[in-house]
C-alpha positions in Angstrom: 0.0 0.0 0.0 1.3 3.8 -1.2 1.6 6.4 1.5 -1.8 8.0 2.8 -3.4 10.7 1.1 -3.1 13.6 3.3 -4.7 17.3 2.7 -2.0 19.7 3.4 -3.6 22.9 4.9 -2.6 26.7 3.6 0.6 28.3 4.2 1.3 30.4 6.8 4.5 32.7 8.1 6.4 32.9 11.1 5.7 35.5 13.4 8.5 37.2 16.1 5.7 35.9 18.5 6.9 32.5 18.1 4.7 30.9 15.1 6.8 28.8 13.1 6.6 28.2 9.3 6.3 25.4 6.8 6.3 25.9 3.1 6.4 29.5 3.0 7.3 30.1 -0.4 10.5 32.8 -0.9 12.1 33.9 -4.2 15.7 34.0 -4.9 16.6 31.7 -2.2 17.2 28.3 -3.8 20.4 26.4 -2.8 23.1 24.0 -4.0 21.8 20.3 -3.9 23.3 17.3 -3.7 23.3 16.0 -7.6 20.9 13.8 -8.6 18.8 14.4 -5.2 14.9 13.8 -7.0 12.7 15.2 -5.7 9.7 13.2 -7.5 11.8 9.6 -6.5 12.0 9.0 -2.6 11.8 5.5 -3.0 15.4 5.6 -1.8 14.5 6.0 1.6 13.2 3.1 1.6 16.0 1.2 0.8 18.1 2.3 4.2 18.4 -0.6 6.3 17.5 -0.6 10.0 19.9 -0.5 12.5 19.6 -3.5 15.2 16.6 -2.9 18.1 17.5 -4.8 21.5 15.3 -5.7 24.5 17.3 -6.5 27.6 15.3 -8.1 30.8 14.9 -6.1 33.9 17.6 -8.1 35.2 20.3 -7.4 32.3 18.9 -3.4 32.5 20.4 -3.5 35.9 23.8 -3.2 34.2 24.5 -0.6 31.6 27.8 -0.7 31.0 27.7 -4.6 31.2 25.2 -5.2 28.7 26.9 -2.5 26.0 29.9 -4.3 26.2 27.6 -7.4 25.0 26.1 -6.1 22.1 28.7 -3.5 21.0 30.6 -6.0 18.8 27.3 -6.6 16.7 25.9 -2.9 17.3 29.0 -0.6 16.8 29.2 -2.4 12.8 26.2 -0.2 12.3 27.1 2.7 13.8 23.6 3.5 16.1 21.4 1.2 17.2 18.1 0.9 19.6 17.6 -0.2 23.2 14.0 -0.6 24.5 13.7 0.1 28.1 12.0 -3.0 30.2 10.9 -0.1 32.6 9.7 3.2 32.2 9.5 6.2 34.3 7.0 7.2 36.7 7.0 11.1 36.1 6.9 12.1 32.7 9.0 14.6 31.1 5.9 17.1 31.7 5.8 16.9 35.1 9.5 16.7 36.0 10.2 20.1 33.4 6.8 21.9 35.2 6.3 20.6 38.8 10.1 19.6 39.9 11.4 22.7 38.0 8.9 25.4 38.3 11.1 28.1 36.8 11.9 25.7 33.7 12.5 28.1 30.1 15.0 27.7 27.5 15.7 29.2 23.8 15.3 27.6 20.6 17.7 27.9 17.6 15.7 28.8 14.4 16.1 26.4 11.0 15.5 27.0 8.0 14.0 24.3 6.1 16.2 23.8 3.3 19.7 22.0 2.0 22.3 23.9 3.0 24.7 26.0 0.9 27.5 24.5 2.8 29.3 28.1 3.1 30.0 30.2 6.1 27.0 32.0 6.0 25.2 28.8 6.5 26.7 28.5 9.7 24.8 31.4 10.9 22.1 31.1 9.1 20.9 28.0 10.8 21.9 28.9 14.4 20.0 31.7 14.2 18.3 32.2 17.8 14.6 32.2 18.3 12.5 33.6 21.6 12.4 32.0 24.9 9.8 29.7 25.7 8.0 27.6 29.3 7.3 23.9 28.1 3.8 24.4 27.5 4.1 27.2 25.4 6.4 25.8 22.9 4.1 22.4 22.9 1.3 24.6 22.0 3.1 26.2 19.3 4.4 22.7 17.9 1.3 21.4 18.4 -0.3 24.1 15.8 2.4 23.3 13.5 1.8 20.0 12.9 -1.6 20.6 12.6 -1.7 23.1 9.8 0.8 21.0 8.2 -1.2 18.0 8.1 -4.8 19.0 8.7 -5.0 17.6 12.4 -4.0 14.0 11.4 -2.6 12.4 14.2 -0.9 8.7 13.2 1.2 9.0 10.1 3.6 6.6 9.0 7.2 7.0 9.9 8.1 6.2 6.1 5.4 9.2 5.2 6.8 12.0 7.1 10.5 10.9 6.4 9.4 11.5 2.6 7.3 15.1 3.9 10.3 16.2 5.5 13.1 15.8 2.6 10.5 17.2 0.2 10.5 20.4 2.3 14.1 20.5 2.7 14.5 19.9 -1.2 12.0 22.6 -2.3 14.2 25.0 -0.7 11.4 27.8 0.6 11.9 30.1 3.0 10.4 28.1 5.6 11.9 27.6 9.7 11.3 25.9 12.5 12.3 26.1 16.0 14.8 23.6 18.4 15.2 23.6 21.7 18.7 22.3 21.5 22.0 22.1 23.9 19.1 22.7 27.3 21.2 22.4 30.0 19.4 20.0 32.7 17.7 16.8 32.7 14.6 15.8 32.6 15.0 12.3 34.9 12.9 12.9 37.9 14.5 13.1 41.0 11.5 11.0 42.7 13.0 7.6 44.8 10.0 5.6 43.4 10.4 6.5 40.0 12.3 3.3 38.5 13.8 4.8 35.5 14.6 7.6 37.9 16.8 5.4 40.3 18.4 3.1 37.7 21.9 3.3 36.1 20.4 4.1 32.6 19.2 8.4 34.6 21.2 10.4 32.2 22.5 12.5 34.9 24.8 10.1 36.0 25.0 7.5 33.3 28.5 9.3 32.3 30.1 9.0 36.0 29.8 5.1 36.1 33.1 2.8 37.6 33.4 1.5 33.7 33.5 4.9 32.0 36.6 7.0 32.0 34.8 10.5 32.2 34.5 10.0 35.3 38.1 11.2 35.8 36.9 14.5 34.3 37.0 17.1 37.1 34.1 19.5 36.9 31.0 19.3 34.7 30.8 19.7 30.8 27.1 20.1 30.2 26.4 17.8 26.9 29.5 15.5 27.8 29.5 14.4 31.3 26.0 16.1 32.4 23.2 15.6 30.5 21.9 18.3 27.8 18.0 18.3 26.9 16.2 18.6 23.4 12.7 19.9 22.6 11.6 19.1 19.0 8.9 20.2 17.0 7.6 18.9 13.3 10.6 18.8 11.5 13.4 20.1 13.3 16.7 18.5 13.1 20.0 17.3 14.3 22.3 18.0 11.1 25.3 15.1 10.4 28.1 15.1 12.7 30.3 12.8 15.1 30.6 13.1 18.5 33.2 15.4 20.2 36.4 13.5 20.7 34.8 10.4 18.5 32.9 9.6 22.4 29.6 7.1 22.7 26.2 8.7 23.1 23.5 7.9 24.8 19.6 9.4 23.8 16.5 8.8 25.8 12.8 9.4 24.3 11.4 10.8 26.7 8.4 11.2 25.4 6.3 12.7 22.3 6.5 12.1 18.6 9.1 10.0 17.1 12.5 11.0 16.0 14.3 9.7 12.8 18.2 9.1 12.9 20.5 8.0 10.1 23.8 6.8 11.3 27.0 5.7 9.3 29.6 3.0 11.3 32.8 4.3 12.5 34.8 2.6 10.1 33.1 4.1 7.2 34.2 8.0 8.5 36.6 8.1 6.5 34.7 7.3 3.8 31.9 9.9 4.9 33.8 12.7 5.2 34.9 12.1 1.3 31.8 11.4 0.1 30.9 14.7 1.5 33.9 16.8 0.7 33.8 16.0 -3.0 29.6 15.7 -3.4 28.4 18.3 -1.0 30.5 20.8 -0.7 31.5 23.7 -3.0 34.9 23.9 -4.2 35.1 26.9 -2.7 36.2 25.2 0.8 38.3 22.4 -1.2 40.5 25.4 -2.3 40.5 27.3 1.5 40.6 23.8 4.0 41.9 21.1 1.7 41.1 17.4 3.0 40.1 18.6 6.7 37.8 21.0 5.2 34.4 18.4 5.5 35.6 17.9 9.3 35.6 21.2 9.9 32.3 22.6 8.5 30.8 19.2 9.9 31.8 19.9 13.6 29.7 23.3 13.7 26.3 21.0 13.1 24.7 22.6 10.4 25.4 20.4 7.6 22.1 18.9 6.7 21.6 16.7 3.4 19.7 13.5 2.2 21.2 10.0 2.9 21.0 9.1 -0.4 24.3 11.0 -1.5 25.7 8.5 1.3 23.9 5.5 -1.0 25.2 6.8 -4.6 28.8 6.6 -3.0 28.8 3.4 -1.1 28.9 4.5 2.2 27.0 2.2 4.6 24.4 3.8 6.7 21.2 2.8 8.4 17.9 3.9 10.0 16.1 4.2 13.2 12.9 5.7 14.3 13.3 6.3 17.7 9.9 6.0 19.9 9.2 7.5 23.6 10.6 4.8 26.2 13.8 4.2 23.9 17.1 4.4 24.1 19.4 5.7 21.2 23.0 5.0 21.1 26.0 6.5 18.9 29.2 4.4 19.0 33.0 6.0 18.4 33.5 7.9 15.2 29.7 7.4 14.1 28.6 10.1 12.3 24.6 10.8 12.5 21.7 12.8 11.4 18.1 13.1 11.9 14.4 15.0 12.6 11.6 14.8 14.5 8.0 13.8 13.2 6.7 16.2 15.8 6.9 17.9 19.2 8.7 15.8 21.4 11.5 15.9 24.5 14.6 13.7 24.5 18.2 13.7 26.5 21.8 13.0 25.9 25.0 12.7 27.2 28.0 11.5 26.0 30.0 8.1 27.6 33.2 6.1 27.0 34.4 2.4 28.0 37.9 1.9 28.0 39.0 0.7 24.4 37.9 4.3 23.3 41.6 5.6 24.5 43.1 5.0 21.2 40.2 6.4 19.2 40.4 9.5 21.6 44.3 9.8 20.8 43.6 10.1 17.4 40.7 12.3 17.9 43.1 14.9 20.1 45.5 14.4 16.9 43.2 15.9 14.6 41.7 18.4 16.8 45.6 19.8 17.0 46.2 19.8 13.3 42.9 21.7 13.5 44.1 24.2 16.4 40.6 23.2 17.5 39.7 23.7 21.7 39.8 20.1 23.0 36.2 20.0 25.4 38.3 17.2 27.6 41.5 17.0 29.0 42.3 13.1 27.2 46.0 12.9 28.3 44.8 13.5 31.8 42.4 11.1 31.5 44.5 8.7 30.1 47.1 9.0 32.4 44.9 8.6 36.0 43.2 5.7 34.3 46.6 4.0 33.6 47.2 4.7 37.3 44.4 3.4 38.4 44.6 0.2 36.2 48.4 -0.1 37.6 47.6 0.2 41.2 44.6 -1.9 40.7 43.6 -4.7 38.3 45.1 -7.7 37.1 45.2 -8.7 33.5 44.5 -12.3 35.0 41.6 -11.1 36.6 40.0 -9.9 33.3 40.6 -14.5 32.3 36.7 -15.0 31.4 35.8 -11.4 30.8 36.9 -10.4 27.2 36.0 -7.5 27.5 37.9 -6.1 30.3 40.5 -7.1 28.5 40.3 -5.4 25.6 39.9 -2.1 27.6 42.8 -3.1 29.8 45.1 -3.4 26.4 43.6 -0.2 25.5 44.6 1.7 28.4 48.0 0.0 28.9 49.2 0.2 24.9 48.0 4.1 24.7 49.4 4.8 27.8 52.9 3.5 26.8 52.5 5.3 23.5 52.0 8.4 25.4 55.1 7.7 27.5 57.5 6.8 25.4 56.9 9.7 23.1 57.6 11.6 26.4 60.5 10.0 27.5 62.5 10.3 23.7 61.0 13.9 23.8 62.4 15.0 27.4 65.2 13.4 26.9 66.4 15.1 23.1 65.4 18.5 24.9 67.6 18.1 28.0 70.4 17.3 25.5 69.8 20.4 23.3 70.1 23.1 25.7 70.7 23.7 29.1 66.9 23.6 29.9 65.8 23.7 33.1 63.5 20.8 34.9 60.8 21.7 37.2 57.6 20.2 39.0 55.3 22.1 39.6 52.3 20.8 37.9 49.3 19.6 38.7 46.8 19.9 36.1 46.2 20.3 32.3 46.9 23.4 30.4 46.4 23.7 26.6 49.4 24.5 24.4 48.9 28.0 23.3 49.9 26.7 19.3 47.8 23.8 18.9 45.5 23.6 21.9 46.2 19.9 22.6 46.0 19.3 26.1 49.4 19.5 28.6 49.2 17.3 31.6 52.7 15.0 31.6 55.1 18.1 30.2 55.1 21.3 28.6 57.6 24.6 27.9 56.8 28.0 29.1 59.0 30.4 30.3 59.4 30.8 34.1 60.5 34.8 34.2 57.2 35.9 32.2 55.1 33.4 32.1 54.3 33.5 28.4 52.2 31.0 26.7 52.7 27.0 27.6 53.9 25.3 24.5 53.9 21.4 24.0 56.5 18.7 23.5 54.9 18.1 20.3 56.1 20.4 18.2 59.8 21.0 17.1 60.5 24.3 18.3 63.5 25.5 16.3 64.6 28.2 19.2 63.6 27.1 22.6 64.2 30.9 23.4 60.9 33.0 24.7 60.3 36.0 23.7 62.1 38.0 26.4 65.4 36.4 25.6 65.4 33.4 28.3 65.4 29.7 27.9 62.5 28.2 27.9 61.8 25.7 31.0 60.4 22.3 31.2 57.4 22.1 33.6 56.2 18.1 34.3 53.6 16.6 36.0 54.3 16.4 40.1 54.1 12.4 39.9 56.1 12.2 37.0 58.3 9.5 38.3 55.1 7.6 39.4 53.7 7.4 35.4 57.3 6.1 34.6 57.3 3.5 36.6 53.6 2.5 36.1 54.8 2.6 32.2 58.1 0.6 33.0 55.9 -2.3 34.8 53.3 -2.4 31.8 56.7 -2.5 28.9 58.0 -5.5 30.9 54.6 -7.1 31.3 53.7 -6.7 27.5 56.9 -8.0 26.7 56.8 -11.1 28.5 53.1 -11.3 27.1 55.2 -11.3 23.2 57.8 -13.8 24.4 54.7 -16.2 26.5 52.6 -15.8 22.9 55.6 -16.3 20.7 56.7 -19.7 22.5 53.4 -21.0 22.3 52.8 -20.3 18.8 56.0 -22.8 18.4 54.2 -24.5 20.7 51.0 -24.5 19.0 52.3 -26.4 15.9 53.5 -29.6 17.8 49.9 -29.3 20.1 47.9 -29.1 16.9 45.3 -31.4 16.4 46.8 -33.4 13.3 50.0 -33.6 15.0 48.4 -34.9 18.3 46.4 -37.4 16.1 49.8 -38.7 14.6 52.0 -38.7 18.0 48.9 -41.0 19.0 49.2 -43.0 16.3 52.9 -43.3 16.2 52.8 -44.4 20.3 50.1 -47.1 19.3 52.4 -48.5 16.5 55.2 -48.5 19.2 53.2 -50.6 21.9 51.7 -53.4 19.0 55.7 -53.8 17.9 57.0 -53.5 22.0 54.1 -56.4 22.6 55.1 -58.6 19.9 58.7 -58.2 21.1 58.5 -59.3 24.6 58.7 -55.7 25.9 57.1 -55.9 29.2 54.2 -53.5 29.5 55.4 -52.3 33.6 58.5 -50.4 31.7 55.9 -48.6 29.8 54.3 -46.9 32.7 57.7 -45.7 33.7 59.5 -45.1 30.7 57.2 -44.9 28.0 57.6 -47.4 24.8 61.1 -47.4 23.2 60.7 -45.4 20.0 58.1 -42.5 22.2 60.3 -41.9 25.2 58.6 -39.0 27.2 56.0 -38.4 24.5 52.8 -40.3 26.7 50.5 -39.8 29.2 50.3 -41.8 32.1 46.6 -41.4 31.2 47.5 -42.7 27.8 49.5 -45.5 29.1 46.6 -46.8 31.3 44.0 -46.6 28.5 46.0 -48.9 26.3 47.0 -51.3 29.0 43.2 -51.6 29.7 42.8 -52.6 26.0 46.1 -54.6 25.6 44.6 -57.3 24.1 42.8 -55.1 21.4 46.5 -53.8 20.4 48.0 -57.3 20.0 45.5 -58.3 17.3 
């Protein structure tokens, strides 16, 4: 069966007092489109494959961090994927924004509705700010939208209003809507009966859990380790991007219309940012950012264009329609996109497990290249978890858990990476110049050339102060500015990390030399040549037996021609079945 026929109602313009538009027809404002984007053939939405839905029992909910580590090897291959609550709250997102928080208001963003130029311009243009706004009002105003839109209908098809909304955003008119996006606060009531409420999966703490190394972070980054809220109306959206510092995320529906997201794997980011450097954007910002140019204009979030550019070009990328009562997540390097079908309130935060340390280290690589802020201090991080994982775990401990494993490897191979640039670092500086060493730091600072984050060393001169420099750069003078020598400022505990990452060198290379024996090992323990030992130790006992040899040596010595090679096990066996042998 086609899509329902449904009377679209007459056009209408946005008001400063808060009404929004949709399909407000404008002259000379048509944009650049993704080629062969048709807007009579949206059969391709269709063709998006659905990203894996999971329903954990009350019993496996009780563990969050647990159960991701289950399901992220099948999951993270599709970049997002669904988790269906077995438990839902008691207080709704209406009462816990009116009644718990009396005082409640935010701001929405305005956007137009429209494909993006993909120029500077655009990333005003779809920032621009809108009025302030109690919950009620802006659900009335919502509310009126998607009535006029669709003449009062209330159950649509997902698959309908994904086709409404790109059809809007292809036309091109000078149509908005309005976002409540990047609300600071949480809407998780703070009642003890409230189930959701008191579980691990409340947003507000979901980032400060034992297994997730923000944690660590001192002080709160709303958005990254404290939760950020979202109030949706028909057809505002969350434009493609990644996740700062290639993190996890975590959405809750907390209730209202649905929400569809498109999300590409990590491993296809590469491939993403590409697709969209050479198909969506002008040349103009080939010419002015070269290849770093699609990472940059992605990061500011207004890059919004149909995932069927993404389909031409072979990049894998999948669906979900989010419902209330549903968890969303995002895994590392995921980029992601989506809308909503209609007023509706959802949360995030961001998370990380411990095999996300390497993906953060190249994250903090590209954000230097970039001179881009860092939001979180990762060689901090990185270093007190390696501290932490010194002091206290033991690889053997992690024997039938996999998974703390792999984040134990994680942790211990960045951390020495980190170190032993460090150590060849310190050491070629002391050598250069008479440089002084002092230790007098306790916390991160961000080099003032790159902005990557400064926690085990830095330079800065100690007369005036001037801006921190670090290690990572080749400084051709070490001379500051007013004609002194630079100093070298480390980390108070440096000797501590040294000898945390001189106990996990020695443990990873006995780890080589155990794996490297065995694999010689493994050859003479393989199956076939177990089967043929066997064999060759049969043979021996029929020709001992028919020589006289008297079977009480074998338990002792073994038969002649398999000295040292059998069992006593083995031996027993085929004295039980002597007369079997002799045959």
């Amino acid at each position: 069966m086609g899509a329902p026929k449904v009377a679209r109602c007459g056009r209408r313009r946005r008001t400063m007092a808060g009404k929004s538009s949709i399909n407000q027809p404008g002259a000379g404002h048509s944009s650049h489109k993704p080629s062969n984007f048709d807007l009579d053939d949206l059969e391709w939405t269709n063709r998006i494959p659905e990203c894996p839905e999971y329903h954990p029992s009350e019993h496996e909910f009780e563990h969050p961090f647990v159960y991701l580590q289950k399901i992220v090897h099948e999951a993270s291959k599709y970049g997002i994927c669904k988790i269906i609550a077995p438990i839902a709250a008691s207080n709704p997102a209406s009462f816990v924004l009116t009644k718990e928080r009396m005082d409640f208001m935010f701001e929405t963003n305005v956007q137009p509705l429209r494909l993006s130029k993909w120029n500077e311009k655009d990333i005003m243009t779809f920032s621009m700010r809108g009025r302030k706004y109690t919950y009620h009002e802006f659900e009335a105003v919502a509310k009126e939208a998607f009535f006029r839109k669709f003449c009062g209908s209330r159950s649509l098809p997902s698959s309908y209003v994904e086709k409404e909304f790109w059809c809007e955003m292809a036309r091109g008119e000078k149509g908005t809507v309005e976002y409540g996006v990047n609300i600071e606060g949480s809407a998780f009531s703070c009642d003890p009966d409230d189930r959701l409420g008191t579980s691990k999966w409340n947003l507000k703490n979901f980032s400060r859990q034992l297994q997730s190394p923000l944690r660590l972070v001192d002080g709160e980054i709303p958005g990254i380790t404290d939760p950020m809220l979202y109030i949706g109306m028909l057809f505002s959206m969350f434009a493609w991007h990644v996740e700062d510092h290639y993190l996890c995320s975590i959405n809750y529906h907390h209730s209202g219309a649905n929400k569809t997201w498109y999300g590409v794997p990590g491993y296809a980011a590469s491939q993403f940012e590409k697709t969209v450097l050479h198909h969506v954007y002008c040349n103009k910002i080939l010419t002015k950012r070269g290849e770093d140019g699609a990472f940059q204009f992605l990061v500011h979030k207004t890059t919004m264009f149909p995932p069927n550019v993404l389909l031409q070009h072979d990049v894998a990328v999948y669906k979900a329609v989010q419902k209330p009562g549903e968890f969303v997540i995002t895994f590392p390097r995921a980029y992601h996109a989506g809308f909503s079908h209609g007023f509706n309130c959802g949360e995030a935060v961001n998370f990380a497990t411990g095999d996300w340390f390497p993906l953060g280290a190249e994250a903090s690589r590209r954000y230097a290249q970039l001179r881009m802020l860092p939001l979180i201090p990762y060689e901090e991080l990185l270093c007190k978890e390696a501290m932490l994982v010194y002091k206290f775990s033991k690889p053997k401990s992690f024997k039938n858990k996999p998974e703390d494993m792999k984040s134990y490897q994680a942790i211990v191979l960045s951390f020495l990476h980190l170190m032993q640039f460090y150590k060849s670092s310190l050491l070629q500086l002391n050598s250069a110049k008479k440089l002084l060493s002092s230790s007098n730091k306790s916390g991160s600072l961000t080099c003032s050339l790159c902005h990557r984050d400064c926690y085990v060393a830095y330079l800065q001169c100690k007369y005036c102060y001037s801006h921190p420099i670090c290690l990572f750069h080749d400084i051709a003078t070490r001379t500051c500015l007013c004609g002194r020598d630079y100093t070298i400022f480390t980390i108070n505990d440096i000797f501590a990390l040294e000898d945390a990452a001189k106990s996990f060198q020695q443990e990873k290379e006995y780890n080589n030399r155990w794996h490297e024996n065995n694999s010689v090992r493994g050859t003479a323990n393989s199956p076939v040549a177990a089967s043929k030992r066997k064999t060759r130790v049969v043979d021996s006992i029929k020709h001992s037996v028919k020589n006289g040899t008297k079977m009480k040596n074998w338990k002792s010595n073994g038969p002649p021609s398999a000295k040292g090679t059998t069992r006593p096990g083995l031996i027993y066996n085929l004295r039980k079945s002597k007369s079997k042998l002799i045959v």
